[in-house]
N, C-alpha and C positions, 0 to 999 in steps of 0.2 A: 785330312778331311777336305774336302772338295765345295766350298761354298755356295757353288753355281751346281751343282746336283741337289745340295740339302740333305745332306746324310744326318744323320740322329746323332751328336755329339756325348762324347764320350762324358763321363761322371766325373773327369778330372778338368775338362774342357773348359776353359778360362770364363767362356762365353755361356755355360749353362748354370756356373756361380753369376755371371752379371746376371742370369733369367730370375735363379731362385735368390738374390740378392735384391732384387730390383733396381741393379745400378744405372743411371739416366748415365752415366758417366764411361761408360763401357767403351776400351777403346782397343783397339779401334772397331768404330761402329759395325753394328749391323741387325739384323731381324729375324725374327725366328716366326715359321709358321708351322701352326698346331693344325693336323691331318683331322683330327675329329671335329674340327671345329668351320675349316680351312679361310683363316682368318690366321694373317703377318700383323704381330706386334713389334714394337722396340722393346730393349731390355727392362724398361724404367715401369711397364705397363703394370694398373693395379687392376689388372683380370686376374681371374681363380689360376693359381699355379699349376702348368701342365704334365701331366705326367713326362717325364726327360723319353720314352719311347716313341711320345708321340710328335715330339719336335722336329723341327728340320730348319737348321740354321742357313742363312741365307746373307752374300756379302753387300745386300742391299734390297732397296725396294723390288726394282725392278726386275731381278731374279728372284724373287719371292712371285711377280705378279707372273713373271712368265713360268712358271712353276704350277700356275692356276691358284696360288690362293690372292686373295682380296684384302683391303687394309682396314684393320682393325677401328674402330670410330670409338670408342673409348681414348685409346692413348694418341689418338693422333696421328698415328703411321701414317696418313695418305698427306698430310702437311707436309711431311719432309720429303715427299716426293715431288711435287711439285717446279723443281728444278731439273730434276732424273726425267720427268713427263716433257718439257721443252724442247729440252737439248735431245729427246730422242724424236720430237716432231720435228724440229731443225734438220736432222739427220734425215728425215724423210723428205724435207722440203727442199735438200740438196740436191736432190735429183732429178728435180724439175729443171737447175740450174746445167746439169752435168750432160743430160740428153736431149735431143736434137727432137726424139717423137715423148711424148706423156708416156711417163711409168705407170704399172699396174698398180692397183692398191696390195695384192702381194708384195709385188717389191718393194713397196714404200714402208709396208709391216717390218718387211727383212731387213729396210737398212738403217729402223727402228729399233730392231733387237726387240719388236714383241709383236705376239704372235697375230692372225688378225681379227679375230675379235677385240683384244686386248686394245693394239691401234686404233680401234676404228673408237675404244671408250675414251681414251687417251685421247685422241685428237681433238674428238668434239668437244670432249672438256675443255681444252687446251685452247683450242680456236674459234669453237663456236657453230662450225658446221660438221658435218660427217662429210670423211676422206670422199665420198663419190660426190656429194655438194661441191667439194671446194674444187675437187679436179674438172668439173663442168666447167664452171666459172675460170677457171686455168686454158679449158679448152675456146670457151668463146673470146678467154682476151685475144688468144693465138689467132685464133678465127678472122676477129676485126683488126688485128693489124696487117693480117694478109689483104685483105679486102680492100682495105689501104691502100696497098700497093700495088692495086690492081689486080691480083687473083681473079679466075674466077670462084663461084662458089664452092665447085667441086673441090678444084684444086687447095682454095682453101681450106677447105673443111677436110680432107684428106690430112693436110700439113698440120691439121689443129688434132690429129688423131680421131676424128670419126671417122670409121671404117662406112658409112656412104651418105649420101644427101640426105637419104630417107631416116639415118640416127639423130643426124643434125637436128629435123625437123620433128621425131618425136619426143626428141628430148627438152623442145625450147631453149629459147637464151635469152640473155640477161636483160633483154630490149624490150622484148614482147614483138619486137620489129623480125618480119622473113629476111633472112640474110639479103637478096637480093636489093630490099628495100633501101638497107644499111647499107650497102655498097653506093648506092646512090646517094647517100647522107638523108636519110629518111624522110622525102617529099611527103608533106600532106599530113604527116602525123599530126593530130588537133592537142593543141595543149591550153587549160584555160588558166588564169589567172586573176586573182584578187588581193586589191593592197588596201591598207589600213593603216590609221596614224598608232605609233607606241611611245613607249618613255624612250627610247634609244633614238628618236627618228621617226623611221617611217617603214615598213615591214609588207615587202610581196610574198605571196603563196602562188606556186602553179604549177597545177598538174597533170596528168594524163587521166588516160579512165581506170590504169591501173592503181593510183594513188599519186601523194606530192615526188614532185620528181627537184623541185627547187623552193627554197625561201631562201630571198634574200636582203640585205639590211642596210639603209641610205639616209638620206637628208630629204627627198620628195620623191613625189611622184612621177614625174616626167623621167627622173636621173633614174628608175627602178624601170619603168619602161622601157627605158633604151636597152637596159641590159638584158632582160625578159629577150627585146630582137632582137639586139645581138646571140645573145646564145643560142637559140631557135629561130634561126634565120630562116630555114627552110620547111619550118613546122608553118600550122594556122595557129595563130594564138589570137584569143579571144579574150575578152572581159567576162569573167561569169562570177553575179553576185549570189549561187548556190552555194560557193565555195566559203560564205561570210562566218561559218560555225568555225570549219578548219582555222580561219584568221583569226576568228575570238580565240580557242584556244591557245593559240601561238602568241598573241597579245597578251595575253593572262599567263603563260608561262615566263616569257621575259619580266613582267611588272611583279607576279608572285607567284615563282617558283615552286613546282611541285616535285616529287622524285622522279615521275613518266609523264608523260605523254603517250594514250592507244590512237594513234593515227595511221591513216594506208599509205607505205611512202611505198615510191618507184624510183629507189638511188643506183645509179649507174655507175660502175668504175672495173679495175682491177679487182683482182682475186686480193692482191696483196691488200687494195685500198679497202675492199670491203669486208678485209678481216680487223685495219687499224678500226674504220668505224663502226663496226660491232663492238670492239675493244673499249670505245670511246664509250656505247651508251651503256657500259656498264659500269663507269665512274660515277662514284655516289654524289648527291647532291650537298654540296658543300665541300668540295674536294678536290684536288688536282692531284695532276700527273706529270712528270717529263719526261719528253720525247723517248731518253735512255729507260725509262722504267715502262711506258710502253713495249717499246723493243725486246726488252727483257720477256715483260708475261708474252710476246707472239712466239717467244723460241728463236728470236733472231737479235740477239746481243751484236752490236755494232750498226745493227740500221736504224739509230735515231735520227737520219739525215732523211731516209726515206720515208720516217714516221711522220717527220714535221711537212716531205713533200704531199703524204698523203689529205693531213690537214688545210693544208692549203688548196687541195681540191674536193673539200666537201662541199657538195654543194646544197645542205640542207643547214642552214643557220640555226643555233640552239637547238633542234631535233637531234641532229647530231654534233653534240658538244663538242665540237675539237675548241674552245675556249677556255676546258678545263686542262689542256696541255701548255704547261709553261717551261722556263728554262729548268737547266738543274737546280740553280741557285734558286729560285720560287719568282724571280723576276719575270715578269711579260714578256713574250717574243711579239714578232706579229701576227696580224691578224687580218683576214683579206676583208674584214668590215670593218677595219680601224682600231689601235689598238685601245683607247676609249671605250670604244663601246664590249669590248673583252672583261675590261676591268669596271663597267657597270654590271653587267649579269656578273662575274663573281662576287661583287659585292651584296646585289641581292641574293644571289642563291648562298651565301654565307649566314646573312640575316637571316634564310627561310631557315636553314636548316639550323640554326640556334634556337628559335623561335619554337621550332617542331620538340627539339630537344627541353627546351622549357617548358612547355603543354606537357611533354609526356610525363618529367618531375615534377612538376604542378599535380599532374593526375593521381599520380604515385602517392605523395604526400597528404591531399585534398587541402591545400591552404594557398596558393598561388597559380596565376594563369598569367600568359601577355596579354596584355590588351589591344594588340595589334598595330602599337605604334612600337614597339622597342622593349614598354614599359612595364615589369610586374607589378600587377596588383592584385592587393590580397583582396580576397572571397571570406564572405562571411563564417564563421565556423557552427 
C-alpha cells in the first residue's frame, strides 16, 4: 500500500489495529484521514471510530494535507505539523536564494510539496504574511539595492521582477516614498519627533504621517536628537508635541508593561527583517527567545547569526521587542540601547506578567489580589 496515495488499509494492516487500538505509540508514525469527515487524525485520537472503508492512511501530515483533508483539533494533528509546515516553507524560500529573477508563487507551492491554496495557509501561518505579501517585500528589497547602485528606476524595477514601472507603482512599496524619491535618499520626507523622560532614561518617538517609523532609547535629550539627524539627515524633522499620547504610551509600556501596544508604526527593513519582527511581537510578555529558536519557528534552522543581525536593526525600541531575544543559555547578548536597559524591561515585564498571573488566581479563588507593589493581600470574605 502506498502511503502518499492513501489507500484504505487492509484489516490485517498494522496501522488500522493502532487506529481501532488507539495506540499514541504507533510506529512507525503516521495519520489517517476519514473521507466523510475529511479530517487527518494520529492513531491515539479519541474521535468516534471510522469505519476501516472510509480511511486512508497517510505517511504523514503533509500528504494527508495534500490530499485535501485538514487536521483534526480534537487530537492535535496540526501540532505535530508544525515542523513538516517550516521546512517545507524553507523549501520555498530557497528559491529566492537559488534564482537570479523572483519565483512564482506556483513554484514556490511546488518546491513545497503542497499544493497552492495549501501554501499559501501554510505560509501565512508559518510567517505571518501571504506568499504575495512577503514576495512584494522581496521584490522592493531587490528594488532598493539596485537603486543603490545607481539603476535607473526601470532597470531596476525590471531586475526586482516587475514586469514595468506602471506595476511598480500600483502596487506601492515598503517606503510610502516614489522610487525615484528613494534613489535620491528621500529629500524632504517630513518626519516629526517627540521625547520624554522614562524609568530607563530618556525615550524619542518619531514618525511619518504613515505612523512611528523610530523610538529610540538614551541618557538625554540632546544625545536622542543627534541621532533622530543623523539617521534622517535628509528628511525635515521637526519637534511636534501632537505626538505626546504616542510617548505616554510608550512610557507607560516601559514602567508597566502590558501584553500590546495598537499603535501606527512605519518600520522599514528587509523581507527577511521584517519577518524576524513580526516573529518578535509575538513573544508573550514575560518571556524570551534565542536567536536559534527564532530561526527555528522562521523555517530557517541555521540563521541565528542573522536573527540577532536583524535585531540589531530594529529600529522601533520595546514596540518591537527584540529585548526578549537572549543567548541559548538565557544569558543577555547585546543590545543597541545598552545591555542594562534589556535586562530593566525584562525585569519589569517579568513582574507584569506575574502580577497578571496573580489577579487572575486571585479572581479564580475570590480571596487574594496584588496590591500593586509585589504584595498579595487578602480581600475581605
Amino acid at each position: 500500500m502506498s502511503d502518499e496515495s492513501g489507500q484504505v488499509p487492509e484489516a490485517s494492516d498494522v496501522r488500522w489495529l493502532a487506529i481501532t487500538t488507539r495506540d499514541v505509540h504507533a510506529a512507525p508514525p503516521f495519520v489517517y484521514g476519514v473521507i466523510t469527515t475529511g479530517v487527518y487524525c494520529r492513531p491515539g485520537c479519541a474521535a468516534r471510530q471510522p469505519r476501516r472503508g472510509n480511511v486512508r492512511c497517510f505517511s504523514d501530515a503533509a500528504a494527508a494535507e495534500r490530499a485535501g483533508f485538514r487536521a483534526c483539533k480534537r487530537c492535535g494533528s496540526a501540532a505535530g505539523t508544525a515542523a513538516e509546515h517550516r521546512a517545507a516553507v524553507a523549501r520555498a524560500l530557497a528559491l529566492l536564494d537559488d534564482q537570479p529573477a523572483a519565483p512564482s508563487i506556483a513554484a514556490m507551492a511546488a518546491a513545497a510539496g503542497l499544493s497552492r491554496e495549501q501554501f499559501h495557509r501554510v505560509f501565512r501561518d508559518t510567517v505571518g504574511v501571504t506568499p504575495r505579501q512577503y514576495m512584494h517585500r522581496w521584490r522592493m528589497e531587490r528594488l532598493e539595492q539596485q537603486l543603490s547602485r545607481g539603476a535607473s528606476v526601470t532597470e531596476a524595477a525590471l531586475d526586482a521582477g516587475f514586469s514595468s514601472n506602471n506595476r511598480l507603482y500600483d502596487h506601492g512599496n515598503v517606503t510610502g516614498l516614489a522610487p525615484a524619491q528613494r534613489r535620491r535618499g528621500a529629500p524632504g520626507e517630513s518626519i516629526r519627533y517627540g521625547i520624554a523622560d522614562c524609568a530607563l532614561g530618556v525615550v524619542a518617538v518619531a514618525a511619518t504621517t504613515r505612523g512611528i517609523c523610530a523610538i529610540e532609547l538614551g541618557d538625554g535629550a540632546a544625545e536622542l536628537q543627534q541621532r533622530l539627524a543623523a539617521r534622517f539627515a535628509r528628511a525635515q524633522l521637526a519637534e511636534d508635541p501632537v505626538l505626546h499620547d504616542w510617548l505616554a504610551q510608550i512610557v507607560s509600556q516601559i514602567e508597566r508593561p502590558v501584553a500590546s501596544l495598537s499603535l501606527p508604526l512605519d518600520i522599514q527593513g528587509t523581507a527577511f527583517q521584517q519577518r524576524v519582527w513580526h516573529r518578535l511581537q509575538q513573544i508573550p510578555l514575560g518571556s524570551t527567545r534565542s536567536y536559534g529558536a527564532i530561526a527555528d519557528e522562521l523555517g530557517q534552522p541555521g540563521a541565528a547569526r542573522a536573527v540577532a543581525a536583524a535585531c540589531a536593526a530594529n529600529p522601533l525600541a520595546v514596540v518591537v521587542p527584540c529585548h526578549r531575544v537572549v543567548r541559548e543559555d538565557g544569558s543577555l547578548s547585546g543590545y543597541r540601547w545598552g545591555v542594562a536597559r534589556k535586562r530593566g524591561l525584562l525585569t519589569r515585564e517579568a513582574a507584569a506578567s506575574y502580577h497578571a498571573a496573580a489577579s487572575a488566581s486571585a479572581a479564580r479563588h475570590g480571596s487574594a489580589q496584588p496590591d500593586g507593589s509585589g504584595t498579595i493581600v487578602t480581600v475581605g470574605e
